[in-house]
C-alpha positions as CSV (number, residue, x, y, z in Angstrom):
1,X,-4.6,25.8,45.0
2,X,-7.5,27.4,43.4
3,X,-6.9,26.1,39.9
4,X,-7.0,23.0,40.8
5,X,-10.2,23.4,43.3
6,X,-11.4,24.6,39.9
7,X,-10.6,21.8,38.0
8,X,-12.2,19.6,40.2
9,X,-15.4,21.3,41.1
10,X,-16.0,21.1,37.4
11,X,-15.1,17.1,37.1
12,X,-17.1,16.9,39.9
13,X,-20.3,19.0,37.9
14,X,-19.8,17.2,34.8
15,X,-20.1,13.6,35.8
16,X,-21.8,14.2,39.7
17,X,-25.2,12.1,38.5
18,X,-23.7,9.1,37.5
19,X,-23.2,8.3,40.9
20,X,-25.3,6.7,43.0
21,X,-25.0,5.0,46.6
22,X,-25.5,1.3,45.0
23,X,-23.4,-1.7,46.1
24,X,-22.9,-2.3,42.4
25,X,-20.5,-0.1,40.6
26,X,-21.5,0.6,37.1
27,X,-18.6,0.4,34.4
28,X,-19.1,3.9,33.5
29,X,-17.3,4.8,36.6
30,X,-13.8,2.8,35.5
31,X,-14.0,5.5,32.7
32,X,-14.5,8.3,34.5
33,X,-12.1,7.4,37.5
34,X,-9.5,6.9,34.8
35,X,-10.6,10.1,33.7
36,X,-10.1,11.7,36.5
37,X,-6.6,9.9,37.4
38,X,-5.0,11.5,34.1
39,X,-6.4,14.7,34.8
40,X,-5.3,15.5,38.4
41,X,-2.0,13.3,37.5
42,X,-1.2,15.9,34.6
43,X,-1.9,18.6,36.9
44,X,0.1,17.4,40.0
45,X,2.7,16.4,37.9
46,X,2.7,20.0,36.2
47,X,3.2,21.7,38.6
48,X,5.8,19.6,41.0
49,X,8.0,19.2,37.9
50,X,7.7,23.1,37.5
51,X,9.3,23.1,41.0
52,X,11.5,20.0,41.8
53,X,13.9,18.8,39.2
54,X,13.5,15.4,38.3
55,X,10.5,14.5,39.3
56,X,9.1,11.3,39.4
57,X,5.3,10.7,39.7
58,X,5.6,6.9,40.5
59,X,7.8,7.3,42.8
60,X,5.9,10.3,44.4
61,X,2.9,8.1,44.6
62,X,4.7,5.3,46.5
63,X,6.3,7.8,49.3
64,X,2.7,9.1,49.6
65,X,1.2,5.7,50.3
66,X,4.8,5.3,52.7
67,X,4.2,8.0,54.4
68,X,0.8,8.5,54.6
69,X,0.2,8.7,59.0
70,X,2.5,11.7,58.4
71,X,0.1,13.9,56.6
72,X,-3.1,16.0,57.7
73,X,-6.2,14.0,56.8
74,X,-7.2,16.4,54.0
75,X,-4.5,16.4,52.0
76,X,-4.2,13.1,52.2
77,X,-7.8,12.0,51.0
78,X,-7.6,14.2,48.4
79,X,-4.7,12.4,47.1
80,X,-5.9,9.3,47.8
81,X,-8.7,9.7,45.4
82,X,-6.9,9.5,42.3
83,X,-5.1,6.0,43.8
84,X,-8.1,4.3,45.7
85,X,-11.4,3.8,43.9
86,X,-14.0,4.1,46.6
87,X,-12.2,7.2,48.1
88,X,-12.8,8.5,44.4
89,X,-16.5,7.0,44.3
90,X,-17.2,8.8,48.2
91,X,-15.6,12.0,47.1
92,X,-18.9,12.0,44.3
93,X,-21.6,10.8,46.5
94,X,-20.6,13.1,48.5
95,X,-20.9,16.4,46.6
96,X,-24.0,14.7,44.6
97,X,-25.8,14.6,48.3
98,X,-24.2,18.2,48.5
99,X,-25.8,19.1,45.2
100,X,-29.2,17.5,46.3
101,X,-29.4,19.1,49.5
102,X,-29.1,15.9,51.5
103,X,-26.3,16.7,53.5
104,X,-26.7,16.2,57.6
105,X,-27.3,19.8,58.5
106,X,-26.4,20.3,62.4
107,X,-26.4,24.1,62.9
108,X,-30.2,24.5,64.2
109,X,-29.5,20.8,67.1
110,X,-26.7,23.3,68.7
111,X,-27.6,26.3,71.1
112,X,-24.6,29.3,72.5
113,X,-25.2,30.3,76.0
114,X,-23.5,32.7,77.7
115,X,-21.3,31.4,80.6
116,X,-21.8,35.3,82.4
């Protein structure tokens, strides 16, 4: 959903450089992971209840976790980041290396050849 993509991009901006690849966590990042947690949760939980009746975010949360060898990788990481810290901490060193340029670049080690 592009609102969402939104949403996070703009997390993601506004708190990228706090993160850094250190075995040590600084406490900052409890705030902002809690942060985060209430935001996509209100989200989510927006617009689920806007289609399904009755819906329960706790309980959605447990069937993910349940159910979770049943859904593609992608969708599943991203929901796993506002349940598992260090899927939440990756997520920002992630787009920060994005952001600094230091992201492993493979396009120019591969050459196309024609087969004819």
């Amino acid at each position: 959903d592009d609102d969402f993509q939104l949403i996070q991009r703009s997390f993601l901006e506004k708190h990228y450089q706090e993160f850094d690849d250190s075995e040590e966590n600084k406490l900052v990042y409890t705030d902002i992971f809690n942060e985060y947690i209430s935001l996509v949760e209100k989200y989510i939980e927006e617009k689920l209840l806007d289609r399904i009746r009755g819906f329960d975010m706790v309980a959605f949360t447990v069937s993910l976790q349940q159910h979770k060898d049943e859904m593609p990788g992608d969708i599943f990481d991203l929901l796993l980041t506002f349940t598992d810290f260090l899927a939440f901490k990756e997520m920002f060193l992630e787009y920060r290396a994005e952001k600094e340029g230091r992201t492993l670049d493979l396009s120019s080690a591969f050459v196309v050849t024609s087969l004819n």
